[in-house]
MIFIPA-253778 format. One record per atom (N, C-alpha, C): residue in one letter; atom name; z, y, x. Coordinates in Angstrom, 1 decimal. Example, Ala and Ser with C-alpha at 12.3 -4.5 7.8 and 13.67 -1.06 7.14 Angstrom:
2
REC  residu  atome       w       v       u
REC       A      N     7.8    -5.7    13.2
REC       A     CA     7.8    -4.5    12.3
REC       A      C     7.8    -3.3    13.2
REC       S      N     7.1    -2.2    12.8
REC       S     CA     7.1    -1.1    13.7
REC       S      C     7.9     0.0    12.9
end
This chain:
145
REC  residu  atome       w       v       u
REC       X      N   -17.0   -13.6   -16.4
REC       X     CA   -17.0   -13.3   -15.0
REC       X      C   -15.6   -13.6   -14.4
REC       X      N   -16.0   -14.1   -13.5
REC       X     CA   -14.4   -14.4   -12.7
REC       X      C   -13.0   -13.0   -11.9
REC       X      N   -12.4   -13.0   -12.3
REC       X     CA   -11.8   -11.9   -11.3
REC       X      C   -11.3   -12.3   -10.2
REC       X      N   -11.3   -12.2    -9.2
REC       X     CA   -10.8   -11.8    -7.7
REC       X      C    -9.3   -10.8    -7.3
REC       X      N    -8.3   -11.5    -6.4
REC       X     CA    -7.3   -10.4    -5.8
REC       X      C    -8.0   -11.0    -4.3
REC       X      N    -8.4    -9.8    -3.7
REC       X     CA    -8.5   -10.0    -1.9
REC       X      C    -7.4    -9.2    -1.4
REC       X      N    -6.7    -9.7    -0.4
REC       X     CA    -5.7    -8.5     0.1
REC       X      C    -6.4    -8.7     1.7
REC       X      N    -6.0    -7.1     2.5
REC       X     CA    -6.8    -7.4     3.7
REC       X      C    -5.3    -6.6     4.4
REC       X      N    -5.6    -6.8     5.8
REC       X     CA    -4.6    -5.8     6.8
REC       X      C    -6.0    -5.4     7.6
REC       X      N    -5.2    -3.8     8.2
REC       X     CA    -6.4    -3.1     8.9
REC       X      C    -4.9    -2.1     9.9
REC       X      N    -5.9    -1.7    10.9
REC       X     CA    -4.8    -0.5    11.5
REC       X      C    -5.9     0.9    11.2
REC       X      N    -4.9     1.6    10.6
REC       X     CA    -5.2     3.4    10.9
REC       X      C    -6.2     3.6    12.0
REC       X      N    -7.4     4.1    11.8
REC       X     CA    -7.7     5.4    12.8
REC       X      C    -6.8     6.1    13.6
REC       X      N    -6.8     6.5    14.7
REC       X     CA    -6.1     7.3    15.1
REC       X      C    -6.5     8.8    14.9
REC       X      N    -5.2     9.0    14.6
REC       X     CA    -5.6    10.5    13.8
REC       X      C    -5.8    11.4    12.5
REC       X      N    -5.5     9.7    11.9
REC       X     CA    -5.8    10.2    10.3
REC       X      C    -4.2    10.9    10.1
REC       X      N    -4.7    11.6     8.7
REC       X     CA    -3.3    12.7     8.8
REC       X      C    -3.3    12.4     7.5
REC       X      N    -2.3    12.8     7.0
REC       X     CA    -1.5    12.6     5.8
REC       X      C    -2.8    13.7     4.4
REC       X      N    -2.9    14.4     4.9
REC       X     CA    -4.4    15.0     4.0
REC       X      C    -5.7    14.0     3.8
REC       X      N    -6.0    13.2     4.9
REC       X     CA    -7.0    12.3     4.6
REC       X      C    -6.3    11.2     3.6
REC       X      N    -5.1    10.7     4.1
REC       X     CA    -4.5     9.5     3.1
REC       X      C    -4.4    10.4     1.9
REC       X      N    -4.1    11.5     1.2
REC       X     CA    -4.7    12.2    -0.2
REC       X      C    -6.2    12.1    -0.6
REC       X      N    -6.9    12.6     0.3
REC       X     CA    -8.2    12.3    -0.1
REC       X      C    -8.9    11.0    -0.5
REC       X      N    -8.6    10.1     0.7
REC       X     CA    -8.6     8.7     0.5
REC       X      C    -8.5     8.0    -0.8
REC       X      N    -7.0     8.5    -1.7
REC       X     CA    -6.4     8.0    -2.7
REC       X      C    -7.4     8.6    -3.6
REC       X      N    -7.7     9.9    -3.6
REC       X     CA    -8.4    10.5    -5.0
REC       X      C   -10.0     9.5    -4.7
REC       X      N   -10.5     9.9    -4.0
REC       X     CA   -12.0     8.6    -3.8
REC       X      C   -11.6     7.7    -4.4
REC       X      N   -10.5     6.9    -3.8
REC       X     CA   -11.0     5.5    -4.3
REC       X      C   -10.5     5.2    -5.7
REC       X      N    -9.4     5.9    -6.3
REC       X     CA    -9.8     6.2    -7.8
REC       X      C   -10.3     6.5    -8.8
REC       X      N   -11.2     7.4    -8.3
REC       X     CA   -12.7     7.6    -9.1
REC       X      C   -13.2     6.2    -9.0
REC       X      N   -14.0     6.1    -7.6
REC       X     CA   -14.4     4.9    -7.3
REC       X      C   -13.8     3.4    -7.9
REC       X      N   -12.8     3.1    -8.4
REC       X     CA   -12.2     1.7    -8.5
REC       X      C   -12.7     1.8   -10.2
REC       X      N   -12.1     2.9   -10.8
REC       X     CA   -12.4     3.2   -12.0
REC       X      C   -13.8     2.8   -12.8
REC       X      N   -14.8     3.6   -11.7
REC       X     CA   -16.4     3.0   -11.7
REC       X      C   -16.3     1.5   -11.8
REC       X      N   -16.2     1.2   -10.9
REC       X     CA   -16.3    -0.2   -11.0
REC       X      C   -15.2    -1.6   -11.1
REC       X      N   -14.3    -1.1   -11.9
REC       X     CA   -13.5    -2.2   -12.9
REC       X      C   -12.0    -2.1   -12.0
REC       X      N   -12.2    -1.3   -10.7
REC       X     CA   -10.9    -2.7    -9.6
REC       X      C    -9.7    -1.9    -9.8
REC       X      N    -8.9    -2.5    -9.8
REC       X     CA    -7.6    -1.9    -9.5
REC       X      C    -6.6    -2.5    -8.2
REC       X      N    -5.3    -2.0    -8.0
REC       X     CA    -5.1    -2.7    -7.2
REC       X      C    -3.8    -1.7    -5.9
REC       X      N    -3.1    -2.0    -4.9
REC       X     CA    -2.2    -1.1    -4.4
REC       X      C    -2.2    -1.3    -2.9
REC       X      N    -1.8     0.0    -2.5
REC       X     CA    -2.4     0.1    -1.0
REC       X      C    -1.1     0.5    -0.1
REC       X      N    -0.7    -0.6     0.8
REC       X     CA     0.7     0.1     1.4
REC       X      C     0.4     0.6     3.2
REC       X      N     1.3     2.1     3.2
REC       X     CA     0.7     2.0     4.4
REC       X      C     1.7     2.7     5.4
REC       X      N     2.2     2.1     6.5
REC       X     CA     3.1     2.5     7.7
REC       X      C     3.0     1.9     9.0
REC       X      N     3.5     2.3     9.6
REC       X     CA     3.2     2.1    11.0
REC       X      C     2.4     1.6    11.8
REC       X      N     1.0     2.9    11.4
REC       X     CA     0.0     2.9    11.6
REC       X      C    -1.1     1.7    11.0
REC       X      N    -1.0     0.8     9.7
REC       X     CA    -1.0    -0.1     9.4
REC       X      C    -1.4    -0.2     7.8
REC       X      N    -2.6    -0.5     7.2
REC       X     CA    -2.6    -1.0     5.9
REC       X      C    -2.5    -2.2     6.0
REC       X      N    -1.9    -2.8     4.5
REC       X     CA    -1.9    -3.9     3.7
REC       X      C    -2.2    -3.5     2.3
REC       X      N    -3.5    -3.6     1.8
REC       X     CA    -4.2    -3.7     0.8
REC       X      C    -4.3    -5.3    -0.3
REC       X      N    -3.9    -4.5    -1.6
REC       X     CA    -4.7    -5.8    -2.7
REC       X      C    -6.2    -5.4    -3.4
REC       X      N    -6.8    -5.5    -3.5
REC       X     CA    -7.8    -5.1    -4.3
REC       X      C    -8.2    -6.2    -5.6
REC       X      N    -8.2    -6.4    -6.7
REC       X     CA    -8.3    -6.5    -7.9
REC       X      C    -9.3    -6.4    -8.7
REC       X      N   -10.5    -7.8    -9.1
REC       X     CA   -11.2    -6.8   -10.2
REC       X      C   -12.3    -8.2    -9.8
REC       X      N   -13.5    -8.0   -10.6
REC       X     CA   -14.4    -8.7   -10.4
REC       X      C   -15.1    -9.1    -9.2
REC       X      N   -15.8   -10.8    -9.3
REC       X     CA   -15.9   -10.7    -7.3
REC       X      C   -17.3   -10.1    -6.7
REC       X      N   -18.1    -9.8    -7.5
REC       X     CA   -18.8    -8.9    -6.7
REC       X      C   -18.3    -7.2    -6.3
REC       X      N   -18.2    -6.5    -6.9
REC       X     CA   -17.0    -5.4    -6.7
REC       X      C   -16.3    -5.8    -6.2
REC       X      N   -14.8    -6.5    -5.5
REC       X     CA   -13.9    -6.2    -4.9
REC       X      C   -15.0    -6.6    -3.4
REC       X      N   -15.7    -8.1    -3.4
REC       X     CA   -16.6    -8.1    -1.9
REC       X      C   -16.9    -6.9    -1.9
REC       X      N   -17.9    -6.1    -2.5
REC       X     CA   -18.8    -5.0    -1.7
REC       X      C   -17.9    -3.7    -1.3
REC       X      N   -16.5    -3.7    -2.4
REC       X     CA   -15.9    -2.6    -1.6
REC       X      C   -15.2    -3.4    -0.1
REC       X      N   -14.9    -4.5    -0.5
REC       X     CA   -14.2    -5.2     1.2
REC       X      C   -15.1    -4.9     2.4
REC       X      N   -16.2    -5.4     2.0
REC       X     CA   -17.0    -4.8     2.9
REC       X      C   -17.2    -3.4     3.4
REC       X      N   -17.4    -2.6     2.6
REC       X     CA   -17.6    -0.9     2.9
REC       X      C   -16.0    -0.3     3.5
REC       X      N   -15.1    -0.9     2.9
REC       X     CA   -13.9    -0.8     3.4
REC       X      C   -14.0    -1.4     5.2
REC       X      N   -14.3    -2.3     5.6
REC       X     CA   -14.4    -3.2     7.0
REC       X      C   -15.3    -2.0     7.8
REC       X      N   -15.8    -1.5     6.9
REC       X     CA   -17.2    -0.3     7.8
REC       X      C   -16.6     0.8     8.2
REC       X      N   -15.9     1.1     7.3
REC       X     CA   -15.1     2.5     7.3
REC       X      C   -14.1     2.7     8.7
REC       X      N   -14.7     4.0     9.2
REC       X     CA   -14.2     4.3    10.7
REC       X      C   -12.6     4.6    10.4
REC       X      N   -11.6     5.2     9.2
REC       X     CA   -10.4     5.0     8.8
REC       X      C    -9.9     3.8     9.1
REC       X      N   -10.4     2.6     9.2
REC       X     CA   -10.1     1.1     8.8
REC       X      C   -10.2     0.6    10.4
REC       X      N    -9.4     0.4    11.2
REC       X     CA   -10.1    -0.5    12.3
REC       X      C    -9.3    -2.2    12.5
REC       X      N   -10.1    -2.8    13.1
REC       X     CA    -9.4    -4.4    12.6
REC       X      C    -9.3    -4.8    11.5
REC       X      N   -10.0    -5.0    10.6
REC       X     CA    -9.9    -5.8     9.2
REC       X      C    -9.4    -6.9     9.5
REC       X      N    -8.9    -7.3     8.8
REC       X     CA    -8.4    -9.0     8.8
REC       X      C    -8.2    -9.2     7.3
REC       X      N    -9.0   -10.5     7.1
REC       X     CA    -9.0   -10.6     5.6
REC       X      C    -7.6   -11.9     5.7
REC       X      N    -7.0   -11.5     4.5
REC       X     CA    -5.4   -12.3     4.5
REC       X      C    -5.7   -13.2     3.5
REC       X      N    -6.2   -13.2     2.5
REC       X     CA    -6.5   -14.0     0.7
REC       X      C    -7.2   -13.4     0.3
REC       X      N    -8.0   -14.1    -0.2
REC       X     CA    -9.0   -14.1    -1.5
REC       X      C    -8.5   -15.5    -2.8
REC       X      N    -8.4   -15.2    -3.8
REC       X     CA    -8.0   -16.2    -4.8
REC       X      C    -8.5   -15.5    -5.9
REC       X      N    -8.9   -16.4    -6.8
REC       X     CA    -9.2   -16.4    -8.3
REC       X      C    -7.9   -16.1    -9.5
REC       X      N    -8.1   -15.3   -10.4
REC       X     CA    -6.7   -15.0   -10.7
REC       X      C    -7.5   -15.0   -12.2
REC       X      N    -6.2   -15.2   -13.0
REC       X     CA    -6.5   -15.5   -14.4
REC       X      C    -5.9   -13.4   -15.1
REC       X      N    -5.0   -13.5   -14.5
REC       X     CA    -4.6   -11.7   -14.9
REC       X      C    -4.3   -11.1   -13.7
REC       X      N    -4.2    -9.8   -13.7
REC       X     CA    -4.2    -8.7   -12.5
REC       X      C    -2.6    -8.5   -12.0
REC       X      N    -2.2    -8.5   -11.1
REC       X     CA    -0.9    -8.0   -10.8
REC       X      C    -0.6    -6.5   -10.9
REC       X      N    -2.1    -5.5   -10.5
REC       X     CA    -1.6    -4.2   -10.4
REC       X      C    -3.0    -3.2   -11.4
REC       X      N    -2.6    -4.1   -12.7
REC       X     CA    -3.8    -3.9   -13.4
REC       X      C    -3.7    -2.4   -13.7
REC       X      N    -2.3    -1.8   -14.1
REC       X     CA    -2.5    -0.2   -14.3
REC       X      C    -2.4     0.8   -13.3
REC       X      N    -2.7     0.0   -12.3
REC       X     CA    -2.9     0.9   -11.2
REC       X      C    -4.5     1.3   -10.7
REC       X      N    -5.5     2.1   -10.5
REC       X     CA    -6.4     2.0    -9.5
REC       X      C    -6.5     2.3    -8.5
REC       X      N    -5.6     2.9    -8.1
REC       X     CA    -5.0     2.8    -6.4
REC       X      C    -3.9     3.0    -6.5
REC       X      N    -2.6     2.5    -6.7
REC       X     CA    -1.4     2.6    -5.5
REC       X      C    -0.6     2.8    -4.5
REC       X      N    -0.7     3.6    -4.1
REC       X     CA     0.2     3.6    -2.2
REC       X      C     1.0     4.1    -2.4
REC       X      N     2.0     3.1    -1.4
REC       X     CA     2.9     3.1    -1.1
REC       X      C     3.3     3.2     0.2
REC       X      N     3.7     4.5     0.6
REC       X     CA     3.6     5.3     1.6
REC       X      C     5.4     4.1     2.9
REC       X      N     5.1     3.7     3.7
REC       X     CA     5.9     3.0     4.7
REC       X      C     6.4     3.7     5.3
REC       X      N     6.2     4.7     5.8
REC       X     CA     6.4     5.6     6.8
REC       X      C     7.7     7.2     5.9
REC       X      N     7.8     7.2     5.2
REC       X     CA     8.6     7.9     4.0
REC       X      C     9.9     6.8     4.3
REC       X      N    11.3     7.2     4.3
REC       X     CA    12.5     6.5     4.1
REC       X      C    12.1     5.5     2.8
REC       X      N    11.9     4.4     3.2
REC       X     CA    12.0     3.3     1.9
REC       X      C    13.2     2.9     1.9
REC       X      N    13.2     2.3     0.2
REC       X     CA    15.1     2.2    -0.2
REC       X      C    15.2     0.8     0.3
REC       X      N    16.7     0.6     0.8
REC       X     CA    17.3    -0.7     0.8
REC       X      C    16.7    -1.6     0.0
REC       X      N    16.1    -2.0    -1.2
REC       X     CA    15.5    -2.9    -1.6
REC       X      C    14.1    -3.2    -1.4
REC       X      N    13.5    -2.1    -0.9
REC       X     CA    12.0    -2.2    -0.4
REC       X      C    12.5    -3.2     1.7
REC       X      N    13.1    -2.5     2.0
REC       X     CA    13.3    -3.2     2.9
REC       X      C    14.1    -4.8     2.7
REC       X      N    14.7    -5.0     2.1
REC       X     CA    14.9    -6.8     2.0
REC       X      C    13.9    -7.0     1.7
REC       X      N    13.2    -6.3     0.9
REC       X     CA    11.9    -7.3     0.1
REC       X      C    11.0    -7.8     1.4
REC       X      N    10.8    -6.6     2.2
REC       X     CA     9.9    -6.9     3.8
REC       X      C    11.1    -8.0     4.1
REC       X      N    12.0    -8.0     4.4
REC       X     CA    12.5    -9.1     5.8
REC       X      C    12.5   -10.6     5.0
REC       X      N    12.9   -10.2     3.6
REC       X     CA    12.3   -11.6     2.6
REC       X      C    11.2   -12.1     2.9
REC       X      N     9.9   -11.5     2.8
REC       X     CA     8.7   -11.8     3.2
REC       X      C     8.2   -12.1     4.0
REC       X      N     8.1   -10.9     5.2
REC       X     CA     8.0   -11.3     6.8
REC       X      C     8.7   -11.5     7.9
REC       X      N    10.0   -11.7     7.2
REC       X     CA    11.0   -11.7     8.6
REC       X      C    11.0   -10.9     9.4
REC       X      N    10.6    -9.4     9.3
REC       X     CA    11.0    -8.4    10.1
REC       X      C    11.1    -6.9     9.1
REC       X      N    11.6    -6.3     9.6
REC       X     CA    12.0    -5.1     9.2
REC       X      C    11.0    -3.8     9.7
REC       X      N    10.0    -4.3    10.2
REC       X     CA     9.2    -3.5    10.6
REC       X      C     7.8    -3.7    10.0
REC       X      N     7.4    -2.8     9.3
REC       X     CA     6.1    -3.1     8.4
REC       X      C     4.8    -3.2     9.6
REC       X      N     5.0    -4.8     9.0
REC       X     CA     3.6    -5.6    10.6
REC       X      C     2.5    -6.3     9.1
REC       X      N     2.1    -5.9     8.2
REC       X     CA     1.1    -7.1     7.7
REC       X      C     1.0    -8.4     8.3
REC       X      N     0.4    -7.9     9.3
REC       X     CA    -0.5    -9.1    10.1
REC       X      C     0.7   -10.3    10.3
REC       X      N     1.9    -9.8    10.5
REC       X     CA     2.9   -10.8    10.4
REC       X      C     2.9   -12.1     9.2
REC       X      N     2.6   -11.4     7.9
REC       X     CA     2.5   -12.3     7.0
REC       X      C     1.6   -13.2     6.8
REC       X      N     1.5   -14.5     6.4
REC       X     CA     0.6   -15.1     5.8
REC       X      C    -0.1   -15.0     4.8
REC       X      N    -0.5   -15.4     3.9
REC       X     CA    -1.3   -15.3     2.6
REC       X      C    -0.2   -15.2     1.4
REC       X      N     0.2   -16.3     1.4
REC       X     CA     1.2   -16.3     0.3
REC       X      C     2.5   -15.1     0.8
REC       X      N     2.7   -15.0     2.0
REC       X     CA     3.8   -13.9     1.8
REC       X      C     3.6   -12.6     1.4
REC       X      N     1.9   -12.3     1.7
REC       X     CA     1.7   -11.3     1.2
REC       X      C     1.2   -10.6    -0.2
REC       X      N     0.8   -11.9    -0.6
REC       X     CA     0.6   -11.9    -1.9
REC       X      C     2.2   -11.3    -2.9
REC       X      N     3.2   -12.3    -2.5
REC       X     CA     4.2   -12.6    -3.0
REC       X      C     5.1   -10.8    -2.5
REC       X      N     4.6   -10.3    -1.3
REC       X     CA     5.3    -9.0    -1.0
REC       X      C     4.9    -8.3    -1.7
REC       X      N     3.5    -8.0    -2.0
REC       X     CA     3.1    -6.9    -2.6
REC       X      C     3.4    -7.1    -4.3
REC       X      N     3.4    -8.1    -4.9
REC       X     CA     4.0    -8.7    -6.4
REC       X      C     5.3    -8.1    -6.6
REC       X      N     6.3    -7.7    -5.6
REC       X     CA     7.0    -7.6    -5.7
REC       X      C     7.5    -6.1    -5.2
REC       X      N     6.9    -5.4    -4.6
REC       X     CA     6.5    -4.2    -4.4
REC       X      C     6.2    -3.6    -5.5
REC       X      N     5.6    -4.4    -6.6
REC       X     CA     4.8    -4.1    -7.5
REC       X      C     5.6    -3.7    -8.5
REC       X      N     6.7    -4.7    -8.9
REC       X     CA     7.5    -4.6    -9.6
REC       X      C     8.8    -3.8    -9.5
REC       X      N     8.8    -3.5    -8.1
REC       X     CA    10.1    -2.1    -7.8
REC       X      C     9.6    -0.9    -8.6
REC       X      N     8.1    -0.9    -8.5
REC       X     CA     7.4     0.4    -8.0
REC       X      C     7.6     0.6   -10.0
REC       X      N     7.4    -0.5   -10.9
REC       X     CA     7.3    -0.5   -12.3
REC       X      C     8.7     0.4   -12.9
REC       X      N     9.9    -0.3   -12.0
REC       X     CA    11.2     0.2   -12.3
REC       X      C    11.5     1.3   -12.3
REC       X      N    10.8     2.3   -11.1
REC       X     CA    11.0     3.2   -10.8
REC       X      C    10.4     4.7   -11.9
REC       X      N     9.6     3.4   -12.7
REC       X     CA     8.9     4.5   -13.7
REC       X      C     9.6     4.1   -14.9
REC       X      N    10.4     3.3   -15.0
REC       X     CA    11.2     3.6   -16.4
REC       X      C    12.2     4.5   -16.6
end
């Protein structure tokens, strides 16, 4: 079976509160778990940028249920590609909270990427986002050594 990375941008509900983004995280953990995906979820100013990870029927049907979801408004799908290994294989959800003081190196890594300092997803293209969150990925590794 082939694996899949889709990453998508979406904006916040208005309203959601820092308790639903916990709840959110514990669901979709169980949930990813169930069905193979892994993968990391960033999210500020008022704004996800999601990767999702894992085989392509699973990562579609959650893209989709994700796109339905009244949390989620505006989907925009950024990439879909075939991937031979997982970038955020020991992860099954991720987040990385934007809106928290991020350190000086999380921010070059944004103005590296998208040329602004202000976490816009939608700003990025495919490959930057791919290549932002890879590298998010690997701060995030550091920080656990």
């Amino acid at each position: 079976m082939t694996a899949i990375r889709l990453i998508y941008a979406s904006d916040a509900a208005d309203g959601l509160r820092y308790s639903d983004f916990m709840t959110l995280l514990t669901r979709a953990a169980e949930k990813n778990r169930e069905y193979g995906i892994t993968g990391m979820l960033c999210y500020g100013s008022g704004q996800f940028l999601q990767a999702l990870e894992g085989q392509r029927y699973a990562v579609n049907a959650l893209y989709h249920h994700i796109a339905r979801d009244p949390r989620h408004v505006n989907c925009q799908l950024l990439s879909v590609e075939e991937i031979a290994t997982r970038d955020f294989g020991e992860w099954l959800m991720k987040i990385v909270d934007w809106t928290d003081g991020i350190s000086a190196a999380q921010r070059a890594t944004l103005l590296d990427h998208a040329q602004t300092a202000t976490f816009d997803p939608r700003s990025m293209h495919a490959r930057q986002a791919v290549e932002f969150l890879q590298e998010l990925a690997e701060m995030e590794r550091m920080l656990l050594e």
